[in-house]
ZAMARGU-4260 file (C-alpha; in steps of 0.2 Angstrom, whole numbers, plus 5000, padded with zeros to 4 digits):
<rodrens>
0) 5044/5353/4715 | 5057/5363/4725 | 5070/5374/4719 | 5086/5377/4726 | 5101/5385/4723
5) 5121/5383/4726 | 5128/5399/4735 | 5146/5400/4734 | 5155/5386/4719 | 5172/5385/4727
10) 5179/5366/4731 | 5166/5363/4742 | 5151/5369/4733 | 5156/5359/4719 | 5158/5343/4729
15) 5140/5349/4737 | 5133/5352/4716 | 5140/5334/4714 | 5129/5326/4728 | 5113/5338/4724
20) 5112/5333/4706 | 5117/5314/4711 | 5101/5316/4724 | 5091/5326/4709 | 5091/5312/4698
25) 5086/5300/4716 | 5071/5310/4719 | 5064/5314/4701 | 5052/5329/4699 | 5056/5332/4715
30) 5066/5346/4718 | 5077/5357/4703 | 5094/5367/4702 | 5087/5385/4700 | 5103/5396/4702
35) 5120/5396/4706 | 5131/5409/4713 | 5150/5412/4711 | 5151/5406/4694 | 5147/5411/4675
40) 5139/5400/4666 | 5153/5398/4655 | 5164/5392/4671 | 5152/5381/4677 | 5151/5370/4661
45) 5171/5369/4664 | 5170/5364/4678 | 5155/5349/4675 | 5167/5345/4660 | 5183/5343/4672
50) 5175/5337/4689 | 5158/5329/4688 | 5161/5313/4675 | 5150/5302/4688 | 5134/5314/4686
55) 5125/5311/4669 | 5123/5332/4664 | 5111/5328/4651 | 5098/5323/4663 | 5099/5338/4674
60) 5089/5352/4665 | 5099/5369/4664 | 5089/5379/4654 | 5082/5388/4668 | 5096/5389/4680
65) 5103/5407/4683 | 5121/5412/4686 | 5124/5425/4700 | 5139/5434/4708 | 5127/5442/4722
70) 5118/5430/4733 | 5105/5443/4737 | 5101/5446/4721 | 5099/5427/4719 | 5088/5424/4733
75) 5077/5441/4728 | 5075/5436/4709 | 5073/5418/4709 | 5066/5415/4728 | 5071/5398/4731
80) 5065/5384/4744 | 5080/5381/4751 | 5098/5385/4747 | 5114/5376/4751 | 5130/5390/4755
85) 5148/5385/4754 | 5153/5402/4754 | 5169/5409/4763 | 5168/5408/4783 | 5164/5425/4788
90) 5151/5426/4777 | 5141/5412/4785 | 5131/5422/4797 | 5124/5434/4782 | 5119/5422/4771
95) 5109/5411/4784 | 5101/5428/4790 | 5096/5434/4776 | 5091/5417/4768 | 5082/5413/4786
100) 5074/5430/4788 | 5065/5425/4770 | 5058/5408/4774 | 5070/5397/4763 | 5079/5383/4774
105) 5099/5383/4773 | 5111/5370/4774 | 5125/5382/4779 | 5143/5376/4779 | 5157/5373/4795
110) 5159/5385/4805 | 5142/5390/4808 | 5149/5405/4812 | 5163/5416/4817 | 5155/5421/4834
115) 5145/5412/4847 | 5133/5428/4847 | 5132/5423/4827 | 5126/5407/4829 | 5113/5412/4842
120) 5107/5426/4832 | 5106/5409/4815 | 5094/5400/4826 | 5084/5415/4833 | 5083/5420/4814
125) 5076/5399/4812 | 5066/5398/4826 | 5057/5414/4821 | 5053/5408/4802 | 5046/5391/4797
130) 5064/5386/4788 | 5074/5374/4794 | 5093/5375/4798 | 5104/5365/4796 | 5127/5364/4797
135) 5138/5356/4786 | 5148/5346/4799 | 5150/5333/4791 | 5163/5322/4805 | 5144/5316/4810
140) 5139/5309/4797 | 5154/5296/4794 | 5151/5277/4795 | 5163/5275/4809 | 5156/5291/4821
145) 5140/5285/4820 | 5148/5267/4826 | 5157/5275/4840 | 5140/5282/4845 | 5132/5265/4845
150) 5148/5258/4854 | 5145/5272/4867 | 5126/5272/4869 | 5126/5252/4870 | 5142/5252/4883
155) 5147/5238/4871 | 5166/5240/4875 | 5161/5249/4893 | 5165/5267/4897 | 5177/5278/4888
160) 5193/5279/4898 | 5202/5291/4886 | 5201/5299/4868 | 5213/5309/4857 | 5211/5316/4843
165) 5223/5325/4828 | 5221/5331/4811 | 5236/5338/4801 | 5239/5345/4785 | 5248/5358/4774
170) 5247/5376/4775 | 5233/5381/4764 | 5234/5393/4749 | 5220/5388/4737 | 5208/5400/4745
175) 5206/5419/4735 | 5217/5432/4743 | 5220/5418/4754 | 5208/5426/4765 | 5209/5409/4774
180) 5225/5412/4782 | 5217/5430/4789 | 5209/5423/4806 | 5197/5438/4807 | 5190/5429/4794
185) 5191/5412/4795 | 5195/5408/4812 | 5212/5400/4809 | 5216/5383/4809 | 5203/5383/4825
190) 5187/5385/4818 | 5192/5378/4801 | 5200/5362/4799 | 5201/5359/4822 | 5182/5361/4824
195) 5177/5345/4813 | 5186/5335/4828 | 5179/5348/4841 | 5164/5342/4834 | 5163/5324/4835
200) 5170/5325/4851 | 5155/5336/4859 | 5143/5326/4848 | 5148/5310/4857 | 5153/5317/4875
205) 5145/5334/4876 | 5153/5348/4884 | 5169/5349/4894 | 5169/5358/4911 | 5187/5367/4905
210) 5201/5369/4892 | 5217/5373/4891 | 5228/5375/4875 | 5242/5379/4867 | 5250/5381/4851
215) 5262/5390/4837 | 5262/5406/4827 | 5277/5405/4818 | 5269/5406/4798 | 5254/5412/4804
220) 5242/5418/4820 | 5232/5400/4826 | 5241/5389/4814 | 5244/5375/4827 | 5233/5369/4844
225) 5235/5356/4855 | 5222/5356/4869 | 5218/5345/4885 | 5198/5346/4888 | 5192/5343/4905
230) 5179/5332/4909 | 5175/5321/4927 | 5176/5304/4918 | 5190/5302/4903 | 5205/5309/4898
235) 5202/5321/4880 | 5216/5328/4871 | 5217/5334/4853 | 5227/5344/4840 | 5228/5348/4825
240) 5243/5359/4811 | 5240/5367/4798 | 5258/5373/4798 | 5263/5358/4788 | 5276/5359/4772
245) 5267/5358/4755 | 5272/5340/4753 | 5264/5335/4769 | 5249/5324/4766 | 5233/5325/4773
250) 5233/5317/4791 | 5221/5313/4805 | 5218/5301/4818 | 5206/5296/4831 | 5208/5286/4846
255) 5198/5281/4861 | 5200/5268/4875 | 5188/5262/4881 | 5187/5250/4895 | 5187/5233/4888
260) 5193/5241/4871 | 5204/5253/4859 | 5195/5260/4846 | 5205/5266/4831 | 5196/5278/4817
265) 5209/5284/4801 | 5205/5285/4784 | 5215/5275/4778 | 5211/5257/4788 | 5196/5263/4793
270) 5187/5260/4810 | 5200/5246/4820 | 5193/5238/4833 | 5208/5229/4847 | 5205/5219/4863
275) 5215/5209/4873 | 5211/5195/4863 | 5208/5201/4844 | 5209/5213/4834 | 5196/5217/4818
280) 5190/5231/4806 | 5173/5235/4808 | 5162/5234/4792 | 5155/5249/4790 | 5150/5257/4772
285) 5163/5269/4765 | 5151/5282/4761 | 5155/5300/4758 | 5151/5309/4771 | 5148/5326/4763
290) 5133/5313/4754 | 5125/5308/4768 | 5124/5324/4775 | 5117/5331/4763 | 5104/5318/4759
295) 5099/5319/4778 | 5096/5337/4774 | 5085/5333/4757 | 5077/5320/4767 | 5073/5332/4781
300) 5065/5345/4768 | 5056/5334/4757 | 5050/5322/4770 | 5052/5331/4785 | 5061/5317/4793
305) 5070/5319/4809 | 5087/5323/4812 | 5090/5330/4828 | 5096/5315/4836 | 5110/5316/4826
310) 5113/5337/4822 | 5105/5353/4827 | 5110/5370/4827 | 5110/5370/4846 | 5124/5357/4848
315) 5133/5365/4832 | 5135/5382/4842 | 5141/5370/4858 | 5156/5365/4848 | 5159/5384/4843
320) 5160/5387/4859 | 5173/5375/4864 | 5183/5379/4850 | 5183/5397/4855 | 5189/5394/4871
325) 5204/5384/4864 | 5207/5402/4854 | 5206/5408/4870 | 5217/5400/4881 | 5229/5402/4868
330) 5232/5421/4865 | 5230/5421/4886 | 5240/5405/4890 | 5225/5401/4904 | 5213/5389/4905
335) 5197/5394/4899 | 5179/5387/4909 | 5164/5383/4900
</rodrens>
């Protein structure tokens, strides 16, 4: 049986403690919770009580399960096989390292890092150790990007003529010290909310010769970006806000036209498909895509199935990249080569 732990139980580490004890009760005697980090013991059951009513707690066993505030002293006490960190940004790098550098695979949340040298120096730690490692960008692992994938691979609508992309939302001040809106920390609205569609985008096209971007600074430094990326085939533009007022829902969009036709992706109609001739929603499964991701993950430890095709920390650092030349060619007002 494996143990793992929970490193970091801020929104998304409880939305990641949902899926893990959904996929616990999936693979029993498989793998067990051993430890969790960022929360008492009397603020977790709180928090099982307020947000987890689809999980059955009295089948999990948590009579063994350790409450930490440090994430060394988790790892060096209870020495799990693998850990899942939902921890603030700029603590990324650290907890991969020193969870890498001691043989326990990591699934490590977006950004994989503040720096590109950080995110060479995750895999150098991986490839080094026999742990496996894993990012948590999710916009992979939705029903309708994988779709756009098969569109793309199996040139069922021909070639891609143009894409854009946005994603737009309030300012946000849930995070503690709202260290979130600090960009030495989290990267601004570049790296944390800009890089899911950064990421999609690389993952179906790959990398852009060039970029050049522009945006606002007026509540905060890298609150705004609008970028054109520059490839020899298709038109790429995206954006993306988080500059919003506090009433301002949660918005994003993707678009691409292809040759024979456009290709609408939004949460709320899901994945539209129009043509000269019709127009259609594709059925796709409206899976969470925090879930699938993580059960690839599981699946990939337990099993040692592959998922490279679809993630690697290779092409993860390849989207950094992109989005740290949109950061860039904003403080410069130049466009940035790749």
């Amino acid at each position: 049986m494996l143990r793992y732990a929970i490193i970091g139980f801020g929104g998304l580490g409880k939305v990641h403690m949902n899926n893990m004890l959904r996929l616990e009760q999936a693979h029993p005697g498989r793998m067990k919770l051993c430890a969790i980090c960022g929360a008492s013991k009397e603020a977790f059951f709180e928090n099982v009580s307020l947000n987890f009513g689809t999980v059955d707690i009295s089948k999990i066993d948590l009579t063994e399960c350790g409450f930490y505030e440090d994430y060394k002293e988790l790892i060096d006490t209870e020495k799990p096989d693998f850990v899942i960190s939902a921890t603030p940004t700029f603590m990324h790098e650290e907890v991969a390292l020193y969870a890498l550098e001691r043989g326990i695979h990591i699934l490590s949340e977006k950004p994989m890092a503040l720096t590109e040298e950080g995110c060479t120096r995750m895999i150098e730690a991986a490839d080094r150790s026999s742990a496996k490692l894993m990012i948590g960008q999710s916009a992979r692992f939705t029903s309708a990007a994988i779709r756009i994938k098969q569109f793309l691979d199996e040139g069922t609508y021909g070639k891609v003529r143009r894409m854009e992309f946005c994603r737009y939302s309030q300012t946000p001040l849930w995070t503690y010290n709202n260290w979130i809106l600090d960009p030495e920390k989290s990267g601004g609205c570049v790296l944390d909310m800009h890089i899911h569609d950064v990421d999609l985008m690389n993952y179906l096209f790959g990398m852009p010769k060039s970029v050049r971007s522009v945006g606002t600074h007026d509540k905060g430094e890298l609150e705004s970006v609008i970028t054109r990326y520059d490839y020899d085939d298709k038109v790429v533009t995206g954006s993306a806000d988080w500059s919003m007022p506090q009433t301002y829902p949660f918005t994003k969009q993707t678009i691409i036209n292809f040759e024979k036709a456009t290709v609408v992706y939004t949460p709320e109609k899901k994945l539209m498909v129009y043509t000269d001739e019709e127009s259609h929603e594709e059925n796709i499964p409206p899976e969470d895509s925090h879930f699938v991701e993580l059960t690839t993950f599981i699946d990939w430890i337990l099993d040692d199935k592959d998922c490279t095709h679809l993630t690697n920390p290779l092409s993860v650092r390849d989207s950094l990249r992109i989005a740290l030349a949109e950061t860039k060619s904003l403080r410069t007002g130049e466009t940035v080569r790749l």
